[in-house]
C-alpha positions in Angstrom: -7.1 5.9 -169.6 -7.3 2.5 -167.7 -9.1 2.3 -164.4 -9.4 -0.6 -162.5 -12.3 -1.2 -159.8 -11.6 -4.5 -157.3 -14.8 -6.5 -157.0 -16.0 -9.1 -154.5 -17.5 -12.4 -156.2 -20.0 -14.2 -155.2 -19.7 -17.3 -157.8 -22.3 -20.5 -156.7 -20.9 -23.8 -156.2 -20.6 -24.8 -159.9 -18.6 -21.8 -160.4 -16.9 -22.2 -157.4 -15.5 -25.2 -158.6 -14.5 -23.4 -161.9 -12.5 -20.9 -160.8 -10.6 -23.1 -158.0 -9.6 -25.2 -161.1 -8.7 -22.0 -163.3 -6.3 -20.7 -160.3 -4.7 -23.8 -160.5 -4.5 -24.6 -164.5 -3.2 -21.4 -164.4 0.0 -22.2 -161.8 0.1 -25.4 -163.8 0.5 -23.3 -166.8 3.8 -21.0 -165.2 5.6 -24.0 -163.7 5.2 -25.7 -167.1 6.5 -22.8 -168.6 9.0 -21.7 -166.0 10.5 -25.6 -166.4 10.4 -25.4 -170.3 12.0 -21.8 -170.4 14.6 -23.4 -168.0 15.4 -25.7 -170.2 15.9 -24.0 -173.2 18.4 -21.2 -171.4 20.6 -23.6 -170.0 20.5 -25.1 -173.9 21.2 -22.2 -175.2 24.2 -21.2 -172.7 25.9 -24.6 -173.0 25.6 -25.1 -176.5 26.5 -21.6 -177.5 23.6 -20.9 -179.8 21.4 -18.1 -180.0 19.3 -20.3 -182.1 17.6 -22.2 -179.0 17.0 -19.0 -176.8 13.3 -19.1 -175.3 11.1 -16.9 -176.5 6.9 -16.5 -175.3 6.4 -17.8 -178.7 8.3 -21.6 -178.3 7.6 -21.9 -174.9 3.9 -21.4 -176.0 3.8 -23.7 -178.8 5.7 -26.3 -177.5 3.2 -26.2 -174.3 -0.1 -26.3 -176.5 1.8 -29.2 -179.2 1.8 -31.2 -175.8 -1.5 -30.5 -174.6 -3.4 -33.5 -172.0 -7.0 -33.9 -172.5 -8.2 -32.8 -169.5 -6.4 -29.1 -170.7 -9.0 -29.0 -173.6 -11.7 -28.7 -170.6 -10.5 -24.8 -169.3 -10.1 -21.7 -171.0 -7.3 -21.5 -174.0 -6.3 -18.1 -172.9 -5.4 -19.1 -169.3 -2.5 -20.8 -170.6 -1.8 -18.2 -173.1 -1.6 -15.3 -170.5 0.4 -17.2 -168.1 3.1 -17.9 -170.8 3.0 -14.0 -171.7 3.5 -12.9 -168.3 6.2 -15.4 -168.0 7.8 -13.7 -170.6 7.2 -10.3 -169.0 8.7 -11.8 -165.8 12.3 -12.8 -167.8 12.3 -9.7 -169.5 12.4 -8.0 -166.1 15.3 -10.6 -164.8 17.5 -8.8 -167.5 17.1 -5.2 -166.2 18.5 -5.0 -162.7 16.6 -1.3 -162.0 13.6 -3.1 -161.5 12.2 -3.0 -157.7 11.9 -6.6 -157.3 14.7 -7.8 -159.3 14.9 -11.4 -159.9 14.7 -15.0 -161.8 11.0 -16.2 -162.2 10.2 -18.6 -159.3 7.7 -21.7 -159.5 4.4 -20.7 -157.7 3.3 -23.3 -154.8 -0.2 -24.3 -154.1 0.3 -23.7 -150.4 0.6 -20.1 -151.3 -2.1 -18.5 -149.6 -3.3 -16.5 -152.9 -4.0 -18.0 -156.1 -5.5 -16.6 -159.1 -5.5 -16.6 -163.1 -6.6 -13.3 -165.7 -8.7 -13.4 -168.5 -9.1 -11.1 -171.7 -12.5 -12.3 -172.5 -14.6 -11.8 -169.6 -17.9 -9.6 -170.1 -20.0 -8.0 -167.9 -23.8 -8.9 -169.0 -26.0 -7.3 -166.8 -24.6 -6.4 -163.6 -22.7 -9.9 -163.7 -19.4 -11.0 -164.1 -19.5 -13.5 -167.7 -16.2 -15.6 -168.1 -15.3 -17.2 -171.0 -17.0 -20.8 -171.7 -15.0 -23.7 -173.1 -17.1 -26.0 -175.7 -18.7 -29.3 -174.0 -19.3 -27.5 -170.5 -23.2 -27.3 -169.7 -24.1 -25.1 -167.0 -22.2 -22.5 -167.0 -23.7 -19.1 -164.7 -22.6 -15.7 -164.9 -21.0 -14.3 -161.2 -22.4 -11.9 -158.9 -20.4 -8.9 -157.8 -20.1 -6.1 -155.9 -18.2 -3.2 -155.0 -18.1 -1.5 -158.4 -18.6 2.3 -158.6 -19.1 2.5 -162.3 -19.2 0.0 -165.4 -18.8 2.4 -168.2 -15.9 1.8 -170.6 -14.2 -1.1 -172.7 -13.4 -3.7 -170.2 -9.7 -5.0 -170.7 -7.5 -8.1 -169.2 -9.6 -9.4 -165.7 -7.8 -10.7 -162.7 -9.4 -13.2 -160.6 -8.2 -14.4 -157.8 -8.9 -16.7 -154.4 -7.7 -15.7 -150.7 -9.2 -17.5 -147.5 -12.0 -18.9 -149.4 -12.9 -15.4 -150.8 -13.3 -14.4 -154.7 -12.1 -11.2 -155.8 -11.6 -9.7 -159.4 -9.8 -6.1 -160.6 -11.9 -5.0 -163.5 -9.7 -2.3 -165.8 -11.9 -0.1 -168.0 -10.2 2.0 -170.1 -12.9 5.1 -170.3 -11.9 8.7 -170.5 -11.3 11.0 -167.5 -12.6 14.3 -166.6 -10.1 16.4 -165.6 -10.4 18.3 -162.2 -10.7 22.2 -162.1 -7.2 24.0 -161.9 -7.1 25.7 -158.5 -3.7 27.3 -159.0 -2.5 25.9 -155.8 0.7 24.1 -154.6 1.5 22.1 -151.6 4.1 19.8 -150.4 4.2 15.8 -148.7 6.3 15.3 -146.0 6.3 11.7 -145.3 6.9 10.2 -142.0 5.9 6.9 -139.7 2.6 7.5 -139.0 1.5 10.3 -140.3 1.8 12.5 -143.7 2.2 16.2 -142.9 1.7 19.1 -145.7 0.8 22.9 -146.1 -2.9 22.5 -144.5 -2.1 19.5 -141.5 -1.8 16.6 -141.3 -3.1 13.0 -141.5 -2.6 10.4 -139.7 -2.0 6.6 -141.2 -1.9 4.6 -138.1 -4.6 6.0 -136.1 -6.0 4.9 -132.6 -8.2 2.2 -133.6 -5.6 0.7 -135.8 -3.7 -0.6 -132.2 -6.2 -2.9 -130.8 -5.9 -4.9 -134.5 -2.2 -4.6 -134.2 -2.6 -6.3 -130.8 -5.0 -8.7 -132.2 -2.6 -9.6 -134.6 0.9 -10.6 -132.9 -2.1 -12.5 -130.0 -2.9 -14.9 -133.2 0.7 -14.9 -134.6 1.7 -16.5 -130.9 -0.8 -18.8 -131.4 -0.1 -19.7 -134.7 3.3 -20.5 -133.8 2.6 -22.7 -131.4 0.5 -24.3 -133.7 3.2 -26.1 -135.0 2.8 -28.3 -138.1 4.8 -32.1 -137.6 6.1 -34.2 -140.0 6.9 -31.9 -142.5 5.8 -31.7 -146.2 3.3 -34.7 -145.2 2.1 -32.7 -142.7 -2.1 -31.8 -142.2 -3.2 -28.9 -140.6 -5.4 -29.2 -138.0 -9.0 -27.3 -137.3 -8.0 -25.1 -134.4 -4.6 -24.1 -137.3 -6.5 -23.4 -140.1 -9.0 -21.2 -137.6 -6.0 -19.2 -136.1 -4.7 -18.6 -139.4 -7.9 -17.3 -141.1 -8.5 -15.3 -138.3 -4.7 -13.6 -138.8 -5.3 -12.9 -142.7 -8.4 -11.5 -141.9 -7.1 -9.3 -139.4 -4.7 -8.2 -141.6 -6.8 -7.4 -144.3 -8.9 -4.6 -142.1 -6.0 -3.2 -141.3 -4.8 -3.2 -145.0 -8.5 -2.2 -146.0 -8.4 0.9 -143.0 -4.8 2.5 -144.2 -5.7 1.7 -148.3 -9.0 3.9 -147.3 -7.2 6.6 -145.5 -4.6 6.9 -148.4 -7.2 7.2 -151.3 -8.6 9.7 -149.4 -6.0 12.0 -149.1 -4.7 11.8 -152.5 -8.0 12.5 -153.7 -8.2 15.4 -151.4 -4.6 16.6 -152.7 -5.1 16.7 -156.6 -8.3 18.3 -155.7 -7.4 21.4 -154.2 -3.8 21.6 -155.4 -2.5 21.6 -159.4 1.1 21.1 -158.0 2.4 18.3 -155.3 5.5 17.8 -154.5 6.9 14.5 -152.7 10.7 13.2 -151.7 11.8 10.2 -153.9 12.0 8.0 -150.6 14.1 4.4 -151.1 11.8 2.6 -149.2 13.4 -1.1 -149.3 16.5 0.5 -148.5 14.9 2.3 -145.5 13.3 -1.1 -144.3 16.3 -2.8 -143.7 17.2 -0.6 -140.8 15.8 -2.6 -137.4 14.5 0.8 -136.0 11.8 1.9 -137.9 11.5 -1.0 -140.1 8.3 -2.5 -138.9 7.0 1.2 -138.7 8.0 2.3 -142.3 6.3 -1.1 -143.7 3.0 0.0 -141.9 3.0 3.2 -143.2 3.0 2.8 -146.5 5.2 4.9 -148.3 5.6 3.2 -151.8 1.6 2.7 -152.0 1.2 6.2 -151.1 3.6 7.3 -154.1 1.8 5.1 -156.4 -1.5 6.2 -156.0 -0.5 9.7 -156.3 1.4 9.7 -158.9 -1.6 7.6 -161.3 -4.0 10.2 -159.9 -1.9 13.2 -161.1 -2.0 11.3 -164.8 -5.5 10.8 -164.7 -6.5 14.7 -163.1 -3.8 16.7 -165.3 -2.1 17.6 -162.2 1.9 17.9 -161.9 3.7 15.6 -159.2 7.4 17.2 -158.4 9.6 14.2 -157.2 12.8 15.8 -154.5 16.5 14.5 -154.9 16.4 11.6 -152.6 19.6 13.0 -151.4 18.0 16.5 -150.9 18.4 17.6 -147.3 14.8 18.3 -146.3 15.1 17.7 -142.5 18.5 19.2 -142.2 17.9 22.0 -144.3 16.7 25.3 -142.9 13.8 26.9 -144.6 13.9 30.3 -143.5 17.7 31.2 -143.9 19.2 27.8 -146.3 21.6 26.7 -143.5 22.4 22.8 -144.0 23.2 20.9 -140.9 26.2 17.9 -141.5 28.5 15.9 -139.4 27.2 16.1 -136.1 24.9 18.4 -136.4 22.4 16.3 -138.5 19.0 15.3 -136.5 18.5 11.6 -136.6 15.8 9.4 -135.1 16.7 10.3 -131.9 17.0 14.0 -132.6 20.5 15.3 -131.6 22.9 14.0 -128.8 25.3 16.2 -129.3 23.0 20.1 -129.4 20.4 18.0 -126.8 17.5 18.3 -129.1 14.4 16.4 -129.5 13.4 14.3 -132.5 10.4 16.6 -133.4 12.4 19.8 -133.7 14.4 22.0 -136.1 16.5 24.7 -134.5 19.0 26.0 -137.4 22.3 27.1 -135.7 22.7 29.5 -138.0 19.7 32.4 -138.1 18.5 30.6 -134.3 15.0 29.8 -136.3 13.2 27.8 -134.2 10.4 25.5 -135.8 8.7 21.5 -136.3 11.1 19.0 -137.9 8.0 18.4 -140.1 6.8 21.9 -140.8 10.8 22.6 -142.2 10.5 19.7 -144.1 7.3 20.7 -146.0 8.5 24.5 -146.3 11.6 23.1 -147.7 9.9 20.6 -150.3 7.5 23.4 -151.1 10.8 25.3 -152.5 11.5 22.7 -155.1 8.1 23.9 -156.7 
């Protein structure tokens, strides 16, 4: 089983410098790659022959045949890890399920977070040892923390830079210990906010959440007036480069606050239950209604799933995924009544019965009860 720990690096100035120019040999490496690859297609689709399709394996060759000098002076397996998630990244542009669908882009250097991965880093103790290419003299081994555990075989490492910081996901691949069957059940309703199930609920935009929030849009006013002139010859100024640090720091509490809360309660949940079930939520779908858009990203629905559904691999627990056309909110618990057409509750409860956004009354057996607690009680059926 893999299991992957994010570190903070504290590299000095000498390895500072290396990984700045490893984060950017290695979005030297995709564009290359991405241009070549290009290239090829549009060869192949004019031409008409299968023969000159791209494959990792030419656009890899043909990109190390070529190689500058100054390539020989960073790690051989930064280009050869860029060019294999390249071809990961066309692969996915054929299948049109996948979340993000797409063609492979070219990566800027005004992106705000660059990185590169390694499959021959080692830890050497209690350090972080990368790779050293021949000629370089020295080279220093990286201080980290954050770690909980460094037992297992240590697998591909990410490395990456954001507002001057270092940071690196270590995957171990070590064995699991399963979690003690309880012979429990309990069900996930999801909503903006807060996550209600058979014990409570949580809440995933608490109080102290707001003054951030407030924080926030303050520096994204100031940012804007920040404006940069003269366009891609622009330079930022000090008081710009301050506002925005300030913002991506901001947002990374708030990102750090809600990722806490979330790892939390899934622990809690394949703790004390063997059987969880969730709806199957199409969150980009939901976040391209105006109304609870900006709510629904905040919440974090999709990251919620994910953890989950990893934790109920690694524990031996079962996850139960509902229809996402199943009628939860609509459906009565008690008697199985279904509400449609006008009847249905929305966001704004029900115009047309007078009832409030928070509540279930089923016009059928005259149960009266949460909107939430139905939804659990009917997700707990499905089990």
């Amino acid at each position: 089983m893999i299991r992957t720990q994010k570190v903070r690096l504290y590299p000095n100035q000498k390895m500072k410098k290396v990984l700045d120019d490893l984060c950017d040999y290695r979005r030297y490496c995709w564009n290359q790659g991405l241009a070549l690859w290009n290239d090829m297609y549009d060869s192949a689709l004019i031409l008409e022959d299968k023969t000159l399709k791209p494959s990792e394996r030419k656009v890899r060759d043909e990109l190390v045949a070529n190689k500058e000098d100054w390539q020989y002076q960073l790690s051989a397996r930064c280009l050869q890890l860029a060019i294999d998630d390249l071809g990961k990244a066309w692969k996915n542009f054929f299948d049109k399920a996948m979340p993000d669908w797409g063609k492979p882009k070219f990566k800027s250097k005004k992106a705000p977070r660059q990185g590169f991965k390694t499959d021959r880093a080692k830890i050497v103790k209690g350090k972080l040892r990368l790779d050293k290419p021949r000629g370089i003299t020295n080279w220093c081994d990286i201080r980290f923390k954050g770690a909980k555990s460094l037992d297992g075989d240590l697998k591909v490492v990410s490395i990456y830079r954001e507002n001057g910081k270092y940071w690196a996901s270590l995957p171990f691949e070590a064995d699991v210990v399963k979690k003690v069957k309880t012979n429990q059940k309990t069900a996930v309703d999801l909503n903006v906010g807060h996550f209600d199930y058979t014990e409570g609920q949580v809440k995933t935009l608490p109080r102290n959440l707001s003054a951030l929030y407030k924080r926030i849009k303050h520096y994204q006013r100031l940012l804007a007036r920040k404006r940069m002139v003269n366009g891609k010859n622009a330079v930022q100024s000090n008081n710009y480069a301050k506002t925005k640090a300030k913002l991506q720091r901001d947002y990374r509490r708030v990102a750090n606050i809600q990722r806490d809360i979330i790892q939390k309660f899934t622990t809690k949940l394949v703790t004390d239950y063997d059987k969880i079930a969730i709806e199957d939520l199409t969150v980009k779908q939901m976040q391209m209604s105006h109304v609870a858009s900006k709510g629904l990203h905040r919440s974090l629905f999709g990251y919620f799933r994910q953890v989950l559904d990893y934790k109920c691999q690694w524990y031996g627990k079962e996850l139960f995924l509902a229809d996402k056309f199943y009628p939860s909110t609509q459906r009565c618990s008690r008697c199985g009544f279904v509400k449609t057409g006008e009847d249905k509750i929305g966001l704004d409860g029900n115009m047309k019965r007078k009832t409030k956004h928070n509540e279930y009354i089923c016009y059928e057996c005259g149960a009266i009860m949460g909107r939430d607690e139905n939804a659990v009680m009917n997700l707990l059926a499905l089990i």
